[in-house]
N, C-alpha and C positions, 0 to 999 in steps of 0.2 A: 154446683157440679159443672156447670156450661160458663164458668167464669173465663173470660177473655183475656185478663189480667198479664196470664205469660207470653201470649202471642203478640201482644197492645202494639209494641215497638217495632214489630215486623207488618203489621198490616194498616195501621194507621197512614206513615206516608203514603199507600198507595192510595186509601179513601182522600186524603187530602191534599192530595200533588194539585191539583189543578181549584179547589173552593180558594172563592172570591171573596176578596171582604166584605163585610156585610152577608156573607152567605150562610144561610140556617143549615143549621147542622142535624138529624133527625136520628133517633133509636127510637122507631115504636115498639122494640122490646127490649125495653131496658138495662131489665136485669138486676144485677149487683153495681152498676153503674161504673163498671173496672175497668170501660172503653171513653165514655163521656168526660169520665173526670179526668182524662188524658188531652182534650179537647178547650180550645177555648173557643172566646165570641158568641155569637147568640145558637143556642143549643137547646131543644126539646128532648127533652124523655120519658117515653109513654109504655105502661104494660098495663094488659088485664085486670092484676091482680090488686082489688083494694090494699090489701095489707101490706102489699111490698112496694106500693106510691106514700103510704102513710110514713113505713119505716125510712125511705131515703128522703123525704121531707125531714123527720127528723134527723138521721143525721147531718142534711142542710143545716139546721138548725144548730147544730155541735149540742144541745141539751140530752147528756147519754148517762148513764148511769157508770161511775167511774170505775166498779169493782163489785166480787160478789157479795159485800155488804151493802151497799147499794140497791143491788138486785140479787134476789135469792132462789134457791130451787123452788124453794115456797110460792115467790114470786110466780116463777117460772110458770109451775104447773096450776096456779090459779089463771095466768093466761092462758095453757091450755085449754082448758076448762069451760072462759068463757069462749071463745075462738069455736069451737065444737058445741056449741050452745047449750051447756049442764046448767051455766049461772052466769048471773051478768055480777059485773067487779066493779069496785069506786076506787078510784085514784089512777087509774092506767089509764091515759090515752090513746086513742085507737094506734098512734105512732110508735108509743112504747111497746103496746102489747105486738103488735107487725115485727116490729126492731128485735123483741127477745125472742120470738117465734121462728125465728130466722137465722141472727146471729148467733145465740147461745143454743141452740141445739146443732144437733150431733153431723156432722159433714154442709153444715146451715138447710139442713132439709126439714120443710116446713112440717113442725110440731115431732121431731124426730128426735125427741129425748134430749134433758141435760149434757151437756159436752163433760164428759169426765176425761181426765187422763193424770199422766205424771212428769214432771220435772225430771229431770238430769238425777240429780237430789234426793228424790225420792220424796218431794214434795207435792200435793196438789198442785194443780194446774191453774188458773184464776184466768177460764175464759171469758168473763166479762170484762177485766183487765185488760186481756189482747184486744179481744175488740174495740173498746174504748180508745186503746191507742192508735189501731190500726183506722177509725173510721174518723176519727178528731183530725187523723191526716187527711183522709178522703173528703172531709165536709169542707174544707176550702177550696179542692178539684170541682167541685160541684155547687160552689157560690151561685149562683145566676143562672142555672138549670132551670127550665119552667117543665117541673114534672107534670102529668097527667095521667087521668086513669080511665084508661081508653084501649078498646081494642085498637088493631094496625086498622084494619078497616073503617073503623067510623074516628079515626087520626083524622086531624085536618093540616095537611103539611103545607108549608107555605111556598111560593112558586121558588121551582128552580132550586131546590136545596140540595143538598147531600144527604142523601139515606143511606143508614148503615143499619141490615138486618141481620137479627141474631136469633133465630125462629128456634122451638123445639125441633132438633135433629128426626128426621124418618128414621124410624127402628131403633130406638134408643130409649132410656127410661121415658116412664110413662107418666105428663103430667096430669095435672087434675081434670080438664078439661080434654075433650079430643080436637087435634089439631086438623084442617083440610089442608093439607100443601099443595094441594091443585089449586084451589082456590089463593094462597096465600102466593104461589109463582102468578098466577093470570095479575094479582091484584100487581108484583111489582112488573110486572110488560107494561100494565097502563101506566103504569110511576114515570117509568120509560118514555114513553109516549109522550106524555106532559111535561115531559123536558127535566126530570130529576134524575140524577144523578143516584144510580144504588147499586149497594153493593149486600151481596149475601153470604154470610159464615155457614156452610154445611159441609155435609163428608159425599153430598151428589147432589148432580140439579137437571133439571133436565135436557135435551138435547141442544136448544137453542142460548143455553148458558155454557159460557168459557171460564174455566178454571185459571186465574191470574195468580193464583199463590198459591202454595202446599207445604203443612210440614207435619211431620209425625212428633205426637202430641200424645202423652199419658194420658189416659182417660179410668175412670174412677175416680172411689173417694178414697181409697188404701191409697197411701206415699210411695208403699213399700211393691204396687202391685207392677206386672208385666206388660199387664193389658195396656195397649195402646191405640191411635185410631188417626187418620189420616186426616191433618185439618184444612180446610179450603177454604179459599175468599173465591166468591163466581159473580161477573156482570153480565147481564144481557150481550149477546151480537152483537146486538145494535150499537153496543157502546166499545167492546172491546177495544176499538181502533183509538180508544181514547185514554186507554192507559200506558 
């Protein structure tokens, strides 16, 4: 839902107008990796969530399951299952079961139902097909990623890189976890501080952050819906004069 994918081309030159070669590139929240895999050189990608470090491992890997005979509803919902701790499964590794938990359900919200739909045709839809093809693309973007599964706070970024953050929006769906955004703005002033370079995706930041880009941006998982939301890149003050 928070995929960066359509904005990528608009806000990337700004995060990387000025990184140096040899300079580390950071996303301590990852994500669906629709920013990184736009990126080269040396690059970290770190989130919370075990299951979604397993699954972009895999598709690092390109080892995907081609279609839905491949991997099946059956599948599917025995990873449910185990995921939710009903049973533990043999043959799925933690990467596959993250991978189908994600990708093959419904808007890729974790463990939210089979993707059903129809074709033009009036045929089934074969989303483990799209996926496959659309991530068989992505796993070459993402060669030399050193993923991790790491909060942003106990990250260990290396000096002087480029951070580019993509935190849970304030007021916005609710993830698993509760976010602090006090806590998560104090941690980038000290990023700041220590001479890294960061930049923040939200819809507001607080007073001593400058909004350097904006664009109005569909928000939901309906194609079809109205609702839209104002998207922002914000750096510190202290750095604006540097963009």
């Amino acid at each position: 839902m928070g995929s960066k994918n359509r904005i990528a081309k608009h806000i990337l030159p700004i995060i990387l107008k000025d990184r140096k070669e040899g300079q580390c590139y950071v996303e301590p929240f990852v994500g669906g990796a629709n920013l990184i895999d736009k990126v080269d050189g040396w690059r970290i990608g770190a989130d919370s969530n075990y299951w979604l470090i397993k699954a972009l491992k895999l598709i690092q890997s390109g080892d995907l399951p081609a279609d839905n005979s491949e991997f099946t509803e059956r599948d599917y919902k025995m990873c449910v299952s185990h995921a939710k701790g009903e049973r533990d499964i043999v043959g799925y590794c933690d990467g596959l079961i993250g991978y189908a938990l994600i990708a093959f359900s419904f808007g890729a919200k974790w463990c939210g139902g089979w993707s059903r739909g129809k074709k033009s045709d009036g045929s089934d839809r074969d989303y483990v097909a799209e996926q496959f093809r659309a991530n068989k693309k992505q796993s070459a973007g993402i060669k030399g990623v050193v993923f991790k599964n790491k909060s942003y706070e106990s990250l260990e970024v290396p000096p002087r890189s480029v951070i580019y953050c993509d935190p849970p929006y304030a007021g916005t769906t609710k993830y698993k976890d509760d976010f602090d955004h006090n806590s998560f703005f104090d941690w980038c002033r000290d990023k700041c501080k220590e001479g890294h370079q960061v930049f923040i995706s939200e819809y507001n930041a607080p007073d001593d952050f400058v909004c350097v880009w904006q664009k109005e941006i569909q928000s939901g998982l309906n194609t079809n819906s109205t609702k839209k939301g104002i998207e922002k890149l914000f750096v510190h003050k202290s750095q604006a004069n540097l963009i």
